[in-house]
C-alpha positions as CSV (number, residue, x, y, z in Angstrom):
1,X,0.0,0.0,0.0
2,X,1.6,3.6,-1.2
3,X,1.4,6.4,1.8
4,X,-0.3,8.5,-0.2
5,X,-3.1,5.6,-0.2
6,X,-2.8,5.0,3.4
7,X,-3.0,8.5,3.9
8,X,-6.4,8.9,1.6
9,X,-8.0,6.1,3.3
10,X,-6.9,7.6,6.7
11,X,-8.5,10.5,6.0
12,X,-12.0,8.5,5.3
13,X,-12.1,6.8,8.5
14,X,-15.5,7.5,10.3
15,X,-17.5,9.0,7.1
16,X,-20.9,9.0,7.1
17,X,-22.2,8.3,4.0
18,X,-25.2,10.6,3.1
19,X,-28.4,9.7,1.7
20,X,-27.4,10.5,-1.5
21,X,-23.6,8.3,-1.4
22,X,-25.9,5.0,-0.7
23,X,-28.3,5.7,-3.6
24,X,-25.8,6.3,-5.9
25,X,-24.1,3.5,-4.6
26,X,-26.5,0.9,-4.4
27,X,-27.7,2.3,-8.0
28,X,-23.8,1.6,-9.2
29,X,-24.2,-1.8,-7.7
30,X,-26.8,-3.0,-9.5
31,X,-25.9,-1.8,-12.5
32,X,-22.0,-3.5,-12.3
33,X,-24.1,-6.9,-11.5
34,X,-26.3,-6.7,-14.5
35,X,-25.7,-9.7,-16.8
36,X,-23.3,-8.2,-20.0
37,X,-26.7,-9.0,-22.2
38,X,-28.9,-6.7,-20.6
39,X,-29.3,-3.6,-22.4
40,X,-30.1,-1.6,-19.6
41,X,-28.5,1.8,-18.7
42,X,-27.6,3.1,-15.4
43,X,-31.0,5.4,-15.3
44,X,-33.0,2.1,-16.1
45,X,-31.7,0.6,-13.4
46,X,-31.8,3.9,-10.8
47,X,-35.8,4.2,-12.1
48,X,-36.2,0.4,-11.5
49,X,-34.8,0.9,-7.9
50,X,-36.9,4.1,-7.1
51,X,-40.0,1.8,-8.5
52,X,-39.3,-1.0,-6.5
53,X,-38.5,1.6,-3.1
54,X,-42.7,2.9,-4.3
55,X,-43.9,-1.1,-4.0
């Protein structure tokens, strides 16, 4: 590990993520586990998660 990536990940010890971090990250999640044939696109997948949050 390079001390300048030490020092990066220091400096992220005991963030919060916001509302808005998880959302986007959950939204990234799903959308790097989509299978390669799906023709989806990341806003497809973001409306399909607000759609499912409505349910």
């Amino acid at each position: 590990m390079t001390e300048e990536l030490k020092n990066a990940l220091d400096a992220l010890k005991g963030h919060k993520m916001t509302v808005t971090e998880l959302e986007e990250q959950r939204i990234s999640f799903a959308y790097g586990n989509a299978p390669e044939e799906d023709n989806g696109t990341r806003e497809s997948v973001a409306r399909s998660l607000k759609e499912a949050e409505l349910a």
